[in-house]
N, C-alpha and C positions, 0 to 999 in steps of 0.2 A: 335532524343532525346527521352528519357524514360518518356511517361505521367504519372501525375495524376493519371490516369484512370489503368495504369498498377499496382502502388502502390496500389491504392484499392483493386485492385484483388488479390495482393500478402498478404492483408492484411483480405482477406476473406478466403483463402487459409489459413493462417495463424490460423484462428479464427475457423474452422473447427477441427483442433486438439488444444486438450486438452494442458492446462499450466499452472496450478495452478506452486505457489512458492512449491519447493521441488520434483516437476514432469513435470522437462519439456522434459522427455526424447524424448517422440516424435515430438515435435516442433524441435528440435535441429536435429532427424532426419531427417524432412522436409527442414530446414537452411542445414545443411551438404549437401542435395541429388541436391539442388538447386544449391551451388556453385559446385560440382561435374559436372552436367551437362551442367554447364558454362562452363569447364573446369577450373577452378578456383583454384586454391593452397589454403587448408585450415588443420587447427589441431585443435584437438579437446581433452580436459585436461581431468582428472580425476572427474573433478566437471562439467564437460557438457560446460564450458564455450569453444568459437569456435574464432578463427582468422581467417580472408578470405583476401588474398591476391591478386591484382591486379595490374601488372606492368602499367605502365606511359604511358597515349595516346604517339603514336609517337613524337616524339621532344623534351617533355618532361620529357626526364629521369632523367634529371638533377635537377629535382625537388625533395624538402624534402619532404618525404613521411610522411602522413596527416590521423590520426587514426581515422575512424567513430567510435563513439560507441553507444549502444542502451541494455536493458536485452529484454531477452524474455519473463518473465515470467513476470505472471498478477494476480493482486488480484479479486479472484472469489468471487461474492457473490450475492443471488437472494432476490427476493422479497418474504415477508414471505410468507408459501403455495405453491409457487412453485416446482414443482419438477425439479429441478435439481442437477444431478452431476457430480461438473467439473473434474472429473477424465476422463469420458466418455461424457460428453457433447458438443454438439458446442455451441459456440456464435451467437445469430443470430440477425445482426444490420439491421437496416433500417434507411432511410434517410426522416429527415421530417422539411420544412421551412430551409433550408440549414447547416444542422446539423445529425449527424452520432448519432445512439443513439442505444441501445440493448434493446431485450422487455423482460423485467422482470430479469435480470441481468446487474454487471458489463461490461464494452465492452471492456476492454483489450485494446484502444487507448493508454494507460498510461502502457507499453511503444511501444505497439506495431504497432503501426503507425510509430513511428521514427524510430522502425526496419527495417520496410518495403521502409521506403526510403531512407535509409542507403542501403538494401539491391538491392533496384531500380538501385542505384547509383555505386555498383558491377555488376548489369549484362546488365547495357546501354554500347553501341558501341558510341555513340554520343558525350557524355559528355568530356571537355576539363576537365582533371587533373592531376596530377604528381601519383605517386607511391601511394596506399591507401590499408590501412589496415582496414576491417573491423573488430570490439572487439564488441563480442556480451556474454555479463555474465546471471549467473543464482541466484537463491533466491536473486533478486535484496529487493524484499519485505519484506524479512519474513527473516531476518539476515545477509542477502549480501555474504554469504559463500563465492561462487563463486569467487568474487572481494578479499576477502579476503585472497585467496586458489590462484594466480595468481601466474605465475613464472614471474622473476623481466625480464624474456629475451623474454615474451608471444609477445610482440608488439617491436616495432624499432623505430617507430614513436616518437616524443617528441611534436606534435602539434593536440592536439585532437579537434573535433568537434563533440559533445557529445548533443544528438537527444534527450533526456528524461528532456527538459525545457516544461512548460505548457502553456505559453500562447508566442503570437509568436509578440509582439512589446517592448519583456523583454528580455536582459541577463543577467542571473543569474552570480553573479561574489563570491558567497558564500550562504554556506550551516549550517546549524547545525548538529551539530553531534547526533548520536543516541544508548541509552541504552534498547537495549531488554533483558527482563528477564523471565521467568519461574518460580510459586512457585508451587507445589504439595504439598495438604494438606490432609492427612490421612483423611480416610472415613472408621467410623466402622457401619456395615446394623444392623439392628434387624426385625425383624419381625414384618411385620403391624396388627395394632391392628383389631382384627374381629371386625365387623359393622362400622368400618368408612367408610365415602364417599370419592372419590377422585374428585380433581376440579385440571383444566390446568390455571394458573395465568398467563395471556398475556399480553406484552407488545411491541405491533405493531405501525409502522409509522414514528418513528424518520427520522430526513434526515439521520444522519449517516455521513460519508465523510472522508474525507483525516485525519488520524490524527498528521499528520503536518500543512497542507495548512490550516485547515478549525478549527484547536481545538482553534482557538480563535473567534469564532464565535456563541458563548454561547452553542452550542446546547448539548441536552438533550445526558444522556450516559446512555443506559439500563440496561448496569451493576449496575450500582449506584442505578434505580430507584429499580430493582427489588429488592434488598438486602434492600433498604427501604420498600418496602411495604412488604416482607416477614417480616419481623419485626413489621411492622404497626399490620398483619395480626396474629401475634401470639401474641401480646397483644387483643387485639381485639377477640381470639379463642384462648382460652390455649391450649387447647387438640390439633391446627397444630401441622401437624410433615410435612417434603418436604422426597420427595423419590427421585428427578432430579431438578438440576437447570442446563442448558444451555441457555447462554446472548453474544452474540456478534457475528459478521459473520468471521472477521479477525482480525489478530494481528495490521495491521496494519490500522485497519481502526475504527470511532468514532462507539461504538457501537449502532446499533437502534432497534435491537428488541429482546426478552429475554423470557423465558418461565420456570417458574416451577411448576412441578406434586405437588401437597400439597393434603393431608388429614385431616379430621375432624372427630371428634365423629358427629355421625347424630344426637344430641342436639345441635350441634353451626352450621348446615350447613348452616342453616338460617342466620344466624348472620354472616358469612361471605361471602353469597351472597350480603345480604344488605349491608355489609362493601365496598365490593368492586366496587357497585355502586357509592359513596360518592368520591371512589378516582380519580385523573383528574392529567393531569401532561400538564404544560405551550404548549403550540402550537407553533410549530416551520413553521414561514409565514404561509403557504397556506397549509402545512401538519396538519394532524389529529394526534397528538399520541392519541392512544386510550389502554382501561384497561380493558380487559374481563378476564372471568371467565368461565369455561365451563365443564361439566362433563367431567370424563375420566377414564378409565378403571381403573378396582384396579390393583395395583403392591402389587406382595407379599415379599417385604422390603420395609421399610425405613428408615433415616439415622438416625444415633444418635443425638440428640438436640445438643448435647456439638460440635460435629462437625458442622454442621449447625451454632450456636451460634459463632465458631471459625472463620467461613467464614466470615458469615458479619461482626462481630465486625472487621479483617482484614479490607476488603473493605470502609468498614466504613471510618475507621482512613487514607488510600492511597487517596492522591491528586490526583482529576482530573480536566484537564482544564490548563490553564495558570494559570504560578507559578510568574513570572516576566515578565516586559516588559523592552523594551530593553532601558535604555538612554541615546545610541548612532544612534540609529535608528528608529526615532521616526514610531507609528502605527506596529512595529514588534515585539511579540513574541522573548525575548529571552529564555525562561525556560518553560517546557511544561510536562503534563503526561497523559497518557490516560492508560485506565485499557482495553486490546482489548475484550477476551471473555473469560468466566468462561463454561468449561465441566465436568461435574460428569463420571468420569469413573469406572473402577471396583474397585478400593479402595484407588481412591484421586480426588477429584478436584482437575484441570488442568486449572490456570490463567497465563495470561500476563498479563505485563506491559510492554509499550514502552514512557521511558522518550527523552527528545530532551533539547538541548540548543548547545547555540556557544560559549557556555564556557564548556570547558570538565571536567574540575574538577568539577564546576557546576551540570554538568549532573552525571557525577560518584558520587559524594554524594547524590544527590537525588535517583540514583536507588541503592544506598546501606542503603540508610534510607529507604527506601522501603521493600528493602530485610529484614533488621532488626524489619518491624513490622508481616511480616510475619511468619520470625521465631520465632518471641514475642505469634503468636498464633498455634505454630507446626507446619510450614511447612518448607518446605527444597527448596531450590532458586538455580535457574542455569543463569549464565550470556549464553545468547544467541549470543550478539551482542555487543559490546561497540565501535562505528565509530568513527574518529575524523572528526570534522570539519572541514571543507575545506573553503580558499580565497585562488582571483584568483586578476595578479594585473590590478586593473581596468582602468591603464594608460598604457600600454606596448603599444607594438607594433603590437601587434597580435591581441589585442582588439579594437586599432582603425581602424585597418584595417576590422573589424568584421561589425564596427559599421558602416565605411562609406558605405561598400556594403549594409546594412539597406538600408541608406539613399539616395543611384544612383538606388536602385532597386525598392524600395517601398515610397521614399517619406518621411518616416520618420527616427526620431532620434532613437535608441531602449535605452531605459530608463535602469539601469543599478541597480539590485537590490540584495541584499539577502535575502533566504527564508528560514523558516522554517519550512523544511522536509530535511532529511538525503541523500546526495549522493555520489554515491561510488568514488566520486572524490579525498575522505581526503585517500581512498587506494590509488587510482593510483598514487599523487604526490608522495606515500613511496614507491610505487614500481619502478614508471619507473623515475625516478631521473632526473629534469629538465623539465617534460610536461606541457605544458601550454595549460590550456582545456578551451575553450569556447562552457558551452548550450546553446543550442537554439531551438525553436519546435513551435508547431502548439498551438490553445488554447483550451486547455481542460478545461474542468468544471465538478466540482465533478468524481474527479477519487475515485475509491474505494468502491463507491455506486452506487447503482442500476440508479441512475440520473445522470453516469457519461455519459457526449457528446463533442464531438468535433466542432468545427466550420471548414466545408470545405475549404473554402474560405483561410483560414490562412495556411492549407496542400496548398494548393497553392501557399500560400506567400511565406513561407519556403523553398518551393523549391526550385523557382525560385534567394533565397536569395544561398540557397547552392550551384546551380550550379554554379554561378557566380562566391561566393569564391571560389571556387574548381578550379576555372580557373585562377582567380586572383593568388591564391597558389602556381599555376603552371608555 
């Protein structure tokens, strides 16, 4: 039978090549080259997403064939200062007090662990199962393309076992849906004024985190803070002007640290050093956010005030954080926004927003009153993403069969919950007509930020829960 220990390595293997959302060409390389020299039957679509077929241990041919699924791709992001780039970088975890953790970035467990023993689970000889399909999708983060791009005949299967749950004594039996958007907002340059200083406005240290699991958990958005204190800062120093604002590491994640270039006539430099001493933003537990200030080289432009002026007053006025809670499900998030990152490009800031709820009309008016204040201050808005929400019935027959292997294997009952974060489940039930998907997975913590870890022990649990279903299916 296929250990732990070989999932690890399929999942350091894994973590070796690059996967950001929107480039996971060479991991999908590596998953293709993998089932190929299994001898494996697999295809592979237009959007990178891959099906890996495996006929039925002997006896069991007669079994319905059972669809793993898992994405590949992972939201990259480092610790400020760091050099990295996940185009070209590895991941490099280490294990410490029984937990999986990466230094100085994301670790890609979320979803790549459930990859990896999905993928374990195609190339063991051991394992008791009927017919299996592995469904491994891409931009699972960052708009779900892939899911979305699916042919309704990719899979056969109508009974999924879907690896991308986060903590492993939970089935997830519902999802919120999710509105990703884009607004680009024109940027006119002018020429910086001779004898001003230039000063880098930082805002380092937020936790940052899921911006579904974690946006109800008060913490701080750098978007937000910085568009405040650049404001704070030009009352404060008439004469700022900003030449860059870049705040956020991903779309899909709470933003926590933020930076812009600002200049001054050298009569107020003073005064917006000592300005910027006075400012302090709430501490998030044991984290520091912190506010510096620092020289920095001249840039010969910067932006127009009125564009500047447009951005924030925008940001300003867009919700962030929970919008509603839910009162049918008490302590859940039903209504959600997060502003992910704001880029200065060559002639527009480049923001997201990702709104969430499990009411879809809900969530499409919120990201279209979004959109409408954006283009209340000139900019132009593209739907990214708009998912439906997903439930699964949490009394079937495929559920309680989920739950009692929990309970003959591990002891316990698995508590049966819905979440707010987005999964590609509200596609598959439009695609493949009839599926009944049960998550399930190891527990992660803080996915999406630099403090995301795993708990080993539960990669254990999981497993040993799957095989067994697998067998039981069989």
């Amino acid at each position: 039978m296929i250990t732990t220990e070989i999932i690890y390595q399929l999942f350091k293997e894994l973590n070796g090549v690059p996967r950001p959302s929107w480039h996971e060409e060479k991991a999908v390389d590596w998953l293709c080259q993998k089932a190929k020299s299994a001898g494996l039957e697999f295809e592979r679509d237009a959007h990178n997403c891959v099906v890996i077929r495996k006929e039925a241990t002997p006896g069991h041919e007669a079994a319905e064939t059972i669809v793993l699924h898992a994405h590949i791709d992972m939201v990259c992001v480092a610790e400020k200062g760091k050099a990295f780039d996940p185009l070209t970088d590895s991941i490099e975890a280490y294990v410490e007090n029984g937990w999986m953790k990466a230094r100085g970035t994301s670790l890609g467990a979320d979803n790549g662990i459930g990859l990896c023993m999905a993928l374990g689970m195609m190339l063991s000889d051991n394992v008791v199962h009927g017919p299996l399909e592995l469904l491994v999708t891409t931009n699972e983060e960052d708009g779900m393309t892939g899911a979305q791009h699916l042919s309704e005949h990719f899979v056969k299967g109508r009974k999924m076992i879907d690896l991308d749950s986060e903590d492993y004594d939970v089935i997830t039996v519902g999802a919120a849906g999710a509105y990703l958007q884009t607004a680009s907002l024109p940027i006119v340059w002018s020429d910086a004024p001779e004898s001003y200083e230039f000063f880098s406005l930082n805002i380092a240290g937020g936790l940052g985190g899921h911006s579904g699991v974690d946006i109800g958990k008060g913490r701080m958005s750098a978007v937000k803070e910085i568009c405040r204190l650049l404001q704070g800062a030009q009352t404060a120093c008439p004469s700022l002007c900003v030449a860059r604002i870049h705040a956020g590491e991903a779309n899909a994640s709470i933003p926590a640290n933020a930076e812009a270039v600002v200049a001054v006539a050298q009569a107020e430099a003073k005064t917006l050093i000592d300005w910027t001493k006075q400012q302090h933003i709430e501490t998030e537990g044991d984290h520091q956010v912190t506010i510096t200030l620092d020289a920095s080289p001249s840039l010969p432009h910067i932006i127009n005030n009125e564009c500047i002026q447009s951005l924030l007053q925008a940001v300003g006025e867009i919700p962030f954080g929970v919008i509603t809670m839910s009162e049918t499900l008490p302590g859940t998030v039903e209504t959600s926004n997060n502003i992910g990152v704001i880029r200065t490009e060559d002639d527009h800031f480049h923001v997201t927003t990702h709104s969430r709820s499990f009411i879809y009309d809900t969530m499409v008016q919120l990201g279209e009153r979004i959109a409408s204040i954006f283009q209340a201050h000139g900019a132009s808005t593209q739907v990214v993403m708009s998912t439906p929400a997903w439930e699964e019935n949490p009394e079937s027959d495929y559920m309680h069969l989920v739950e009692q292997t929990f309970e003959d294997v591990l002891g316990i009952r698995p508590r049966k919950v819905e979440m707010h974060f987005v999964m590609e489940m509200g596609y598959f039930v439009q695609k493949f007509q009839g599926i009944q998907i049960i998550p399930i997975g190891p527990r992660i913590i803080e996915p999406h930020s630099t403090s995301e870890r795993i708990e080993l022990s539960t990669i254990d649990n999981i497993y040993k829960v799957l095989v067994e279903l697998l067998k039981r299916l069989a």
